[in-house]
DRENDO-1510 file (C-alpha; in Angstrom, 1 decimal, always signed):
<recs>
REC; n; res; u; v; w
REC; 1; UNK; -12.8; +9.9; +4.6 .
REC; 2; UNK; -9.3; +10.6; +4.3 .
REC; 3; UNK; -8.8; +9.7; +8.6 .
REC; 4; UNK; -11.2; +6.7; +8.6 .
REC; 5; UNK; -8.4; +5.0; +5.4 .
REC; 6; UNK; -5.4; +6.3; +8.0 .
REC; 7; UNK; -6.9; +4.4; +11.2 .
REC; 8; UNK; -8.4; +1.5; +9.0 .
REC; 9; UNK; -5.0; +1.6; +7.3 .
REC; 10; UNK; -3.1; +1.8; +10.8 .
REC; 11; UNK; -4.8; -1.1; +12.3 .
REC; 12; UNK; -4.2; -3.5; +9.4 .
REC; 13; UNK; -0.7; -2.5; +9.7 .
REC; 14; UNK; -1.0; -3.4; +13.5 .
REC; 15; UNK; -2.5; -6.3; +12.5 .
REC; 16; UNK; +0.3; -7.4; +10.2 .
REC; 17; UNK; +3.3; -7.0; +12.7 .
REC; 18; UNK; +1.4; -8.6; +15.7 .
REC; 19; UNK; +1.5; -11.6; +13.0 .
REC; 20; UNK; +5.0; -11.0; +11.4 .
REC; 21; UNK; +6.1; -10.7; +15.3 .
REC; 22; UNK; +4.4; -14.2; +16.1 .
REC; 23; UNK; +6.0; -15.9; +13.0 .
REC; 24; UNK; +9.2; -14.4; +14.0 .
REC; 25; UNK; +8.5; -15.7; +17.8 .
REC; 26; UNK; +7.7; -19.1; +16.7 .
REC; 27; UNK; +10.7; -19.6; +14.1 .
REC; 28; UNK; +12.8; -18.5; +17.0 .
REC; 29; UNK; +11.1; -21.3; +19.3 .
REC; 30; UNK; +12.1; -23.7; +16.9 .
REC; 31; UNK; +15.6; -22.8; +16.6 .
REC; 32; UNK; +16.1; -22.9; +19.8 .
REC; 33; UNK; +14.3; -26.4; +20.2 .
REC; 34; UNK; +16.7; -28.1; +17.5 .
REC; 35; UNK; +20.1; -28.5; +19.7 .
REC; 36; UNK; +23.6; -28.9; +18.3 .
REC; 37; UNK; +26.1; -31.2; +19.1 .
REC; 38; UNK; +30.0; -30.5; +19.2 .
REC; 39; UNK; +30.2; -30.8; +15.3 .
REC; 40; UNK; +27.6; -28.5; +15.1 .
REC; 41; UNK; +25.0; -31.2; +13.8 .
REC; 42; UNK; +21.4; -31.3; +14.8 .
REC; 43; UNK; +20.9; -33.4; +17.2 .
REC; 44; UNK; +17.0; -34.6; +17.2 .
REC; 45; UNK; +15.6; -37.5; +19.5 .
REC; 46; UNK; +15.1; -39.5; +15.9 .
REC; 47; UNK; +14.3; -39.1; +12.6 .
REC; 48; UNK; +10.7; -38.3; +13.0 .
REC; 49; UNK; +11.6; -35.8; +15.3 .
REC; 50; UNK; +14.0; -34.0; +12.6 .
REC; 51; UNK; +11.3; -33.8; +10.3 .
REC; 52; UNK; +8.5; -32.5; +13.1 .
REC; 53; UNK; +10.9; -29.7; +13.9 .
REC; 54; UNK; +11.8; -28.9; +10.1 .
REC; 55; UNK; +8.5; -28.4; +9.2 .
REC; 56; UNK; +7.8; -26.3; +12.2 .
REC; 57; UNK; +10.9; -24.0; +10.9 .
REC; 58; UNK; +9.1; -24.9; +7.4 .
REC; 59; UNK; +5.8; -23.3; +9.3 .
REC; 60; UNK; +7.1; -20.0; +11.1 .
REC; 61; UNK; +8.9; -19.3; +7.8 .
REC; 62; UNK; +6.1; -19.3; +5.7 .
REC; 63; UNK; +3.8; -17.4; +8.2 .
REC; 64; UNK; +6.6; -14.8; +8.2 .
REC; 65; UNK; +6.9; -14.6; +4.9 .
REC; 66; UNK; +3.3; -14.4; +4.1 .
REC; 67; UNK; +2.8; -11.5; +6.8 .
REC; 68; UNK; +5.5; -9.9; +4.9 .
REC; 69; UNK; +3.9; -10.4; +2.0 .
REC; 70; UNK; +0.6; -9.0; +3.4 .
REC; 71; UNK; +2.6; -6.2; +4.7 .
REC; 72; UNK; +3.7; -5.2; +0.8 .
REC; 73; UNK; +0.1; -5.7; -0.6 .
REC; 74; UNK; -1.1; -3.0; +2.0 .
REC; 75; UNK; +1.8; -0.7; +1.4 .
REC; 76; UNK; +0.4; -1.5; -2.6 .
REC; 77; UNK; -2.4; -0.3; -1.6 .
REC; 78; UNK; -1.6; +2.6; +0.2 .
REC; 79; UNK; -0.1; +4.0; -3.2 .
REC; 80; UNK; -2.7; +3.3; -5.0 .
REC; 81; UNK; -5.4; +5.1; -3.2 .
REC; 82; UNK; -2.4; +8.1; -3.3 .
REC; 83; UNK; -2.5; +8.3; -6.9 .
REC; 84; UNK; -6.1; +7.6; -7.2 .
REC; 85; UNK; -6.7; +10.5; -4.8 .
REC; 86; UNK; -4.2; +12.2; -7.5 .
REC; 87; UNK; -5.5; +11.6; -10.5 .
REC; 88; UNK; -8.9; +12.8; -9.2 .
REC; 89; UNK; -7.4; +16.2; -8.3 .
REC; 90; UNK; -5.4; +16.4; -11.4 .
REC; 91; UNK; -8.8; +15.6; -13.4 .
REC; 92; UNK; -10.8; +18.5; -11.3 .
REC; 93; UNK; -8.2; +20.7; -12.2 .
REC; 94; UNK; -8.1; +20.3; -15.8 .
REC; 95; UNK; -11.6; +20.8; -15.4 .
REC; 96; UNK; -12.2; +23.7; -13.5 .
REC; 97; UNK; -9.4; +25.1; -16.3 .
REC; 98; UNK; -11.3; +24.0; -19.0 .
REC; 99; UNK; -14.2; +25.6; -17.8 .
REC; 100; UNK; -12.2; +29.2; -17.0 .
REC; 101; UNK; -10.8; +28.9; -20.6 .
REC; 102; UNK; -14.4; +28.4; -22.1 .
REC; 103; UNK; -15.6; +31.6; -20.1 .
REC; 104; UNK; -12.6; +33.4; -21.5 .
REC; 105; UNK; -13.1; +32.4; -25.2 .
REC; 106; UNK; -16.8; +33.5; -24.2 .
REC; 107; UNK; -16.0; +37.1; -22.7 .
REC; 108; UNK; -13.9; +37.7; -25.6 .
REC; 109; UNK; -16.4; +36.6; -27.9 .
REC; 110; UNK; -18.6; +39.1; -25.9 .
REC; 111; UNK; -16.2; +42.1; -26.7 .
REC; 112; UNK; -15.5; +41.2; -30.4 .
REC; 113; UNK; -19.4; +41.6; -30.7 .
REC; 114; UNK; -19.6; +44.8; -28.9 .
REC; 115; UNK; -16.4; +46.3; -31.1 .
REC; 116; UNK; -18.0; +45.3; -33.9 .
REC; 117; UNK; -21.4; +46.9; -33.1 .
REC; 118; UNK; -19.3; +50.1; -32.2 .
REC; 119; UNK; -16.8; +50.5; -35.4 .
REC; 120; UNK; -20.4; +49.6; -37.3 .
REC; 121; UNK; -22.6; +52.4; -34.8 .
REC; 122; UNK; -19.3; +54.2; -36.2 .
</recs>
């Protein structure tokens, strides 16, 4: 179980920075498509142009941002199946020692008796 979550968990990861990559490629494409003039101003074929090539930054940014995002929600999830897989082991153990003190309490109960029938056979 435990190798199935790591490669399940290895390819969504793999996944996520083939996409974070692409957003990054295509927010670099459109910085380099917007040139600058000597004043350092945009310099777009016209308005309409301008707001094309904003919104295409606009784009790339948000893909980026949501493959980041989807990079935290897996990284999320990866601690949570930790501390589930934690709490389960710290639940067996308190069982298993629950179940060792019982038979204790029991053995001892055992040997009261048979001390008592012997100071009684006494």
């Amino acid at each position: 179980r435990k190798l199935s979550d790591a490669k399940e968990s290895a390819e969504r990861r793999n996944l996520e920075l083939a996409a974070r990559l692409e957003a990054q490629r295509k927010l670099l494409a459109v910085e380099v498509e917007t040139s600058s003039d000597e004043n350092g101003q945009d310099t777009p074929a016209d308005e309409s142009s301008a707001l094309k090539t904003t919104l295409r930054a606009a784009n790339a940014k948000v893909l980026l941002l949501t493959s980041e995002l989807n990079e935290m929600q897996q990284r999320c999830d990866e601690v949570q199946s930790a501390l589930e897989e934690k709490r389960e082991k710290v639940l067996q153990d308190a069982f298993a020692q629950k179940i060792d003190h019982v038979s204790k309490i029991s053995a001892l109960r055992n040997e009261m008796s048979e001390l008592k029938k012997d100071q009684e056979a006494a």
